[in-house]
LUMMARGU-247008 format. One line per 10 residues: number of its first residue (from 1); for each residue y, x, z of N, C-alpha, C. Coordinates in nm, 4 decimals. Example, Ala and Ser with C-alpha at 12.3 -4.5 7.8 and 13.67 -1.06 7.14 Angstrom:
<pts>
1	-0.5690:1.3190:0.7800:-0.4500:1.2300:0.7800:-0.3300:1.3200:0.7800  -0.2250:1.2850:0.7080:-0.1060:1.3670:0.7140:0.0030:1.2900:0.7870
</pts>
This chain:
<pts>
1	0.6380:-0.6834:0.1892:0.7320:-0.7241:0.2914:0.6744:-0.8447:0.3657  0.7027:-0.8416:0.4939:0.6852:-0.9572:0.5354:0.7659:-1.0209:0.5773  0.7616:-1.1402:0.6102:0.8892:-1.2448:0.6391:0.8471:-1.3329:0.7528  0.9163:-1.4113:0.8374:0.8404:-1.4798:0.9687:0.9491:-1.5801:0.9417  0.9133:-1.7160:0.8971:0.9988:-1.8554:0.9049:0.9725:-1.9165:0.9823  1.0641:-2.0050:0.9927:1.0660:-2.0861:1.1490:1.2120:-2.1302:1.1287  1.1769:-2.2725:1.1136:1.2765:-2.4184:1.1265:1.2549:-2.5113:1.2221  1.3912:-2.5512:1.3437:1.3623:-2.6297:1.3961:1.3285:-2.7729:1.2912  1.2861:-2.8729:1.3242:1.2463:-3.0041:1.3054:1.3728:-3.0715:1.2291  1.4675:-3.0506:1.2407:1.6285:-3.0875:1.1916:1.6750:-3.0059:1.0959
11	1.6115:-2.8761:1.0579:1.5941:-2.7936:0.9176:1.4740:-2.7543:0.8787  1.3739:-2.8264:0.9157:1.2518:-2.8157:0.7696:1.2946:-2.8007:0.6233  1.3378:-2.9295:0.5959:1.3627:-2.9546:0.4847:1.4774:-2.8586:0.4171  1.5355:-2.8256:0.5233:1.6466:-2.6948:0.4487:1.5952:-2.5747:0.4212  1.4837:-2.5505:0.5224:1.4205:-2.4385:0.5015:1.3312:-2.4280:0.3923  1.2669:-2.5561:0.3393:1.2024:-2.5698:0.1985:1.2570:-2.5439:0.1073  1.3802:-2.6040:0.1080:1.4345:-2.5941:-0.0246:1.5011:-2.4523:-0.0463  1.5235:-2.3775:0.0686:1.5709:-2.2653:0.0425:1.4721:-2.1526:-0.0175  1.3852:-2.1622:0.0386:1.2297:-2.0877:-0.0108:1.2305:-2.0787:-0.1595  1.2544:-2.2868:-0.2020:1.2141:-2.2940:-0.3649:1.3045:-2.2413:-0.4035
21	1.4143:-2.1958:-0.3794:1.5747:-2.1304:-0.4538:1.5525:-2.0298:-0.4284  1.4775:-1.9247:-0.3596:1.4152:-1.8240:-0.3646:1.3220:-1.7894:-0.3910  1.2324:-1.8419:-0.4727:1.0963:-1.7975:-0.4958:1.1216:-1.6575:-0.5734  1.1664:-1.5756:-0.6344:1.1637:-1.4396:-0.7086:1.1117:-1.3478:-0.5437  1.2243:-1.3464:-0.4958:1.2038:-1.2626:-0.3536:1.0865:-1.2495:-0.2990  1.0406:-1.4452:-0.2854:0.9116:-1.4389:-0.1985:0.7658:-1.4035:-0.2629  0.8041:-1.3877:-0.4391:0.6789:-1.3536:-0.4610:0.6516:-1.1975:-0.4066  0.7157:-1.1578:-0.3659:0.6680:-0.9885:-0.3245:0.6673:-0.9953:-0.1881  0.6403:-1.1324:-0.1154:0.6535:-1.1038:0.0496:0.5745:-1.2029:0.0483  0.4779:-1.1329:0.2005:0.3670:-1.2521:0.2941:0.4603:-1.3046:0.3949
31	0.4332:-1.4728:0.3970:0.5129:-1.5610:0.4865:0.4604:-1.5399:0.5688  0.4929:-1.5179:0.7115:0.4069:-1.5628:0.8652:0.5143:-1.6555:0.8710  0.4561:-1.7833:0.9247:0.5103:-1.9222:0.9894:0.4313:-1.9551:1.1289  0.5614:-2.0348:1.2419:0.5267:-2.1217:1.3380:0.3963:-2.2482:1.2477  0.3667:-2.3068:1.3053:0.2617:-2.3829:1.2727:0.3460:-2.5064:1.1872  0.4016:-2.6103:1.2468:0.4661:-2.7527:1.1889:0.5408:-2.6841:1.0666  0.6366:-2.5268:1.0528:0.7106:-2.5254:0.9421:0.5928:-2.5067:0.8527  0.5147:-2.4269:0.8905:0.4103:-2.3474:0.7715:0.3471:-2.5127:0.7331  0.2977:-2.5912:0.7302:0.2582:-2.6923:0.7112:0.3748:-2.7651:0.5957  0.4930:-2.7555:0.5921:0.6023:-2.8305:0.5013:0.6177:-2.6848:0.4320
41	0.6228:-2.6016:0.4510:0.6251:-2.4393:0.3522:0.4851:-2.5231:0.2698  0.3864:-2.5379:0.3256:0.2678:-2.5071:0.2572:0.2845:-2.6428:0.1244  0.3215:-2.7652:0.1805:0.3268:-2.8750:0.0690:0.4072:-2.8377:-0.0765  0.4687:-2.7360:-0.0531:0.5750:-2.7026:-0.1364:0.5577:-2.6533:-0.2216  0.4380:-2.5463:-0.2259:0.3547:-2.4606:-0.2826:0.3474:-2.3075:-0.2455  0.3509:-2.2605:-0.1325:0.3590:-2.1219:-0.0878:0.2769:-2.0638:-0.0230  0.2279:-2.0400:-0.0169:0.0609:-1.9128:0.0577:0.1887:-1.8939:0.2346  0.1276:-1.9250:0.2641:0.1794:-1.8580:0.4606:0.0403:-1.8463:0.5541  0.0597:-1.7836:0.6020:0.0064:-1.7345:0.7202:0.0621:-1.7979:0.8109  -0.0699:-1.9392:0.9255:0.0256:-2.0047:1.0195:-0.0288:-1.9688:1.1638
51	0.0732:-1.9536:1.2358:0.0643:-1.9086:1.4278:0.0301:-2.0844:1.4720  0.0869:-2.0883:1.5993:0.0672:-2.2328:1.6511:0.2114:-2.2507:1.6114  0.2170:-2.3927:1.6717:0.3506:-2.4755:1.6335:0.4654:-2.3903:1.7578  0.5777:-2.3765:1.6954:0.6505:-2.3134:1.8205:0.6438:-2.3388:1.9449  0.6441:-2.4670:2.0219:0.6885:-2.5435:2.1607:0.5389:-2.4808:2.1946  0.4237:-2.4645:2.1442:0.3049:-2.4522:2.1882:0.2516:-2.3090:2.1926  0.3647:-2.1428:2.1290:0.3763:-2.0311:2.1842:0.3985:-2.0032:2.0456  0.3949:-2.0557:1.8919:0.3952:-1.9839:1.8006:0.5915:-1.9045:1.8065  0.6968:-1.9102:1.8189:0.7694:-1.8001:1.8204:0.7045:-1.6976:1.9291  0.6730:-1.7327:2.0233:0.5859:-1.6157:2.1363:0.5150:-1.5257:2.0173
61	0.4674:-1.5725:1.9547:0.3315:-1.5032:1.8548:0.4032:-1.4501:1.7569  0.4961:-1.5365:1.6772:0.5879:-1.3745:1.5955:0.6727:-1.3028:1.6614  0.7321:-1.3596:1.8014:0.7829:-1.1761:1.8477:0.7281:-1.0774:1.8877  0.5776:-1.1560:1.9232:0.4890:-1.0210:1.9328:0.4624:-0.9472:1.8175  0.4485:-1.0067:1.7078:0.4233:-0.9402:1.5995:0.5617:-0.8926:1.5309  0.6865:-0.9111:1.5726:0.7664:-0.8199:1.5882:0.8157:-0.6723:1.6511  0.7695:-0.7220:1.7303:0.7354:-0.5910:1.8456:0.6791:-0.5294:1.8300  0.6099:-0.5462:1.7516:0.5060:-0.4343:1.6715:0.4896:-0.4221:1.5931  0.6540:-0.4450:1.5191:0.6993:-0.3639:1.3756:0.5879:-0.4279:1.3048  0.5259:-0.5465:1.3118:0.4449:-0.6115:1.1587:0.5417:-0.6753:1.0747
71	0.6910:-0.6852:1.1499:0.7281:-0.8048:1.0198:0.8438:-0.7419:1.0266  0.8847:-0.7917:0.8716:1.0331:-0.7050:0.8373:1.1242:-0.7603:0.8212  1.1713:-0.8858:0.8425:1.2750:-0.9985:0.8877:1.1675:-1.1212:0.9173  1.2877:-1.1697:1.0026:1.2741:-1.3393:1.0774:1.4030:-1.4146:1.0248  1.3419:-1.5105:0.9524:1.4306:-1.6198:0.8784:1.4076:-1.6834:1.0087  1.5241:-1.7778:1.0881:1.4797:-1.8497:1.1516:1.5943:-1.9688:1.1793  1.5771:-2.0702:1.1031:1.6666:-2.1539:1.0684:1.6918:-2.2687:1.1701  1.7554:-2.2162:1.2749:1.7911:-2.2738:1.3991:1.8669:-2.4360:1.4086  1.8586:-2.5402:1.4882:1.9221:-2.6667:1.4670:2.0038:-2.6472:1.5870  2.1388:-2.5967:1.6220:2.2458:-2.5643:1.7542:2.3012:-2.7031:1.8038
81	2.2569:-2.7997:1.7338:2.3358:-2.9360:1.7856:2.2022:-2.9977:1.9133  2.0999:-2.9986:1.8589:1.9870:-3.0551:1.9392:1.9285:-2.9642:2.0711  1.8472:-3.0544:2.1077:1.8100:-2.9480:2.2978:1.6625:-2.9285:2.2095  1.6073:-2.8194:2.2900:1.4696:-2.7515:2.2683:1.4071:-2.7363:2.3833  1.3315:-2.8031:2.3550:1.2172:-2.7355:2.5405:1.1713:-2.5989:2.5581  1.1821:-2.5586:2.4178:1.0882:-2.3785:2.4370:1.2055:-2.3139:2.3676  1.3405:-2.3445:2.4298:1.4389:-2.2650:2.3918:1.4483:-2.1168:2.4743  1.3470:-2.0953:2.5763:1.3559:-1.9518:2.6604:1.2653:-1.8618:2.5437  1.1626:-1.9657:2.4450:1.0811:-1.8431:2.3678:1.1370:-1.8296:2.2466  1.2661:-1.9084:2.1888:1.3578:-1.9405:2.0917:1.4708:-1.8138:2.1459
91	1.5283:-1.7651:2.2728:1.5805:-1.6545:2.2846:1.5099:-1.5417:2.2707  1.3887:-1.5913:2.3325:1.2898:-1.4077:2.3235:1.2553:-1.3882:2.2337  1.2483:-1.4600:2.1190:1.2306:-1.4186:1.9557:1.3677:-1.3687:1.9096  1.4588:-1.3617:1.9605:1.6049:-1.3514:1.8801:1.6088:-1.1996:1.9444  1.5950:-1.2479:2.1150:1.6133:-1.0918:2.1941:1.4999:-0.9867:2.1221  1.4104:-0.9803:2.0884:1.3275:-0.9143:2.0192:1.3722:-0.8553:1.8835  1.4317:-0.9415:1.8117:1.4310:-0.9047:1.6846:1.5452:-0.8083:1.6961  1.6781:-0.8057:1.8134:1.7923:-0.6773:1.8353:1.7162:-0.6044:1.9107  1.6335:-0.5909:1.9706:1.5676:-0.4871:2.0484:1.4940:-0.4016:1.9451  1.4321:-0.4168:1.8474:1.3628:-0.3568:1.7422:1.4166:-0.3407:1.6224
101	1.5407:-0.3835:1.6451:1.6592:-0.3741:1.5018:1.5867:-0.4879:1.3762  1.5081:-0.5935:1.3891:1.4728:-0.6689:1.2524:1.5727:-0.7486:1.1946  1.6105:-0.7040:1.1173:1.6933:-0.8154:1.0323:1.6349:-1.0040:1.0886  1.7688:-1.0746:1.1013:1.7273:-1.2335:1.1547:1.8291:-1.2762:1.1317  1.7808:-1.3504:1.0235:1.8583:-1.5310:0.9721:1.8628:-1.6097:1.0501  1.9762:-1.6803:1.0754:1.9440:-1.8124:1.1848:2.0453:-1.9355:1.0789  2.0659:-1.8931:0.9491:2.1062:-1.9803:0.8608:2.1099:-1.9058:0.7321  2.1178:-2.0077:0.6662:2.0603:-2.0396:0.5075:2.1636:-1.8734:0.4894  2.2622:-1.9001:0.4831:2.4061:-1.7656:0.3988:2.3791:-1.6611:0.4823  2.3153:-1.5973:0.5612:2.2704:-1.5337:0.6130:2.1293:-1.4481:0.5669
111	2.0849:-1.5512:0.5538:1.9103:-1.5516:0.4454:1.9641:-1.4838:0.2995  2.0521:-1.5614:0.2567:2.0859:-1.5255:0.1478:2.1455:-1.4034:0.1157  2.2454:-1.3531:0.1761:2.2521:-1.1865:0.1948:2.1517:-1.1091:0.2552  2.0432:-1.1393:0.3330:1.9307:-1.0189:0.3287:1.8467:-1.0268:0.2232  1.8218:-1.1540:0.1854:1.7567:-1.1621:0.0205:1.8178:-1.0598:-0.0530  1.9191:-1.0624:-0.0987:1.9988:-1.0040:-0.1669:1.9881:-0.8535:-0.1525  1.9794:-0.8299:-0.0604:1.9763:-0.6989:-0.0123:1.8620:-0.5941:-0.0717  1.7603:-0.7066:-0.0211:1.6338:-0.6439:-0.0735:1.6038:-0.6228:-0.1847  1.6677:-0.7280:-0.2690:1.6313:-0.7326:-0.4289:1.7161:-0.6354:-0.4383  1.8174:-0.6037:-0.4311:1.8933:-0.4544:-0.4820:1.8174:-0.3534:-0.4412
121	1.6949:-0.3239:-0.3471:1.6746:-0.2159:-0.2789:1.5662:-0.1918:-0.3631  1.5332:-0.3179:-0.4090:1.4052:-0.2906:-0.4937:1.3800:-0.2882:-0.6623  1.5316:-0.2332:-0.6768:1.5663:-0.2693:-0.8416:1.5344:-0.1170:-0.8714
</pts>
């Protein structure tokens, strides 16, 4: 399985810790990460695969690799209170992932029922 994470700057750290409360799941899945998360994924202890940093095209780079059916959910642990400068490639990763039907987290309880999902699918 693959998985594509991506935390704004205001949920890194949520997105870490959610990973470590999931590690069973992720041992059977390759991470693709934006660049800055894959870097705090990586201190943590997790193997990822990193694009560029988002603002600099990395969501551009996993919806392409959405779009072409490489990845099989996008965790993408969004911060809705703060402004984003590359919030037009922060929609075209979301618009992508309903255009191709991928399962997409944009919070932790969300994550946590497609986790879930999978581990039942794979019992």
């Amino acid at each position: 399985m693959e998985i594509a994470i991506i935390a704004h700057d205001g949920k890194k750290a949520e997105m870490v810790q959610f990973l470590l409360d999931n590690k069973e799941v992720l041992n059977k899945a390759n991470l693709i990460s934006t660049g800055t998360t894959g870097s705090h994924v990586e201190k943590a202890g997790f193997k990822v695969s990193k694009q560029l940093s988002g603002p600099l095209g990395g969501d551009a780079q996993i919806a392409a690799m959405a779009a072409e059916k490489k990845i099989d959910v996008v965790v993408f642990f969004r911060d809705p209170l703060d402004k984003h400068p590359h919030e037009p490639d922060v929609q075209m990763l979301l618009r992508i992932c309903d255009v191709h039907n991928i399962p997409l987290a944009t919070n932790p309880a969300t994550a946590r029922l497609i986790f879930k999902a999978f581990e039942a699918m794979n019992e």
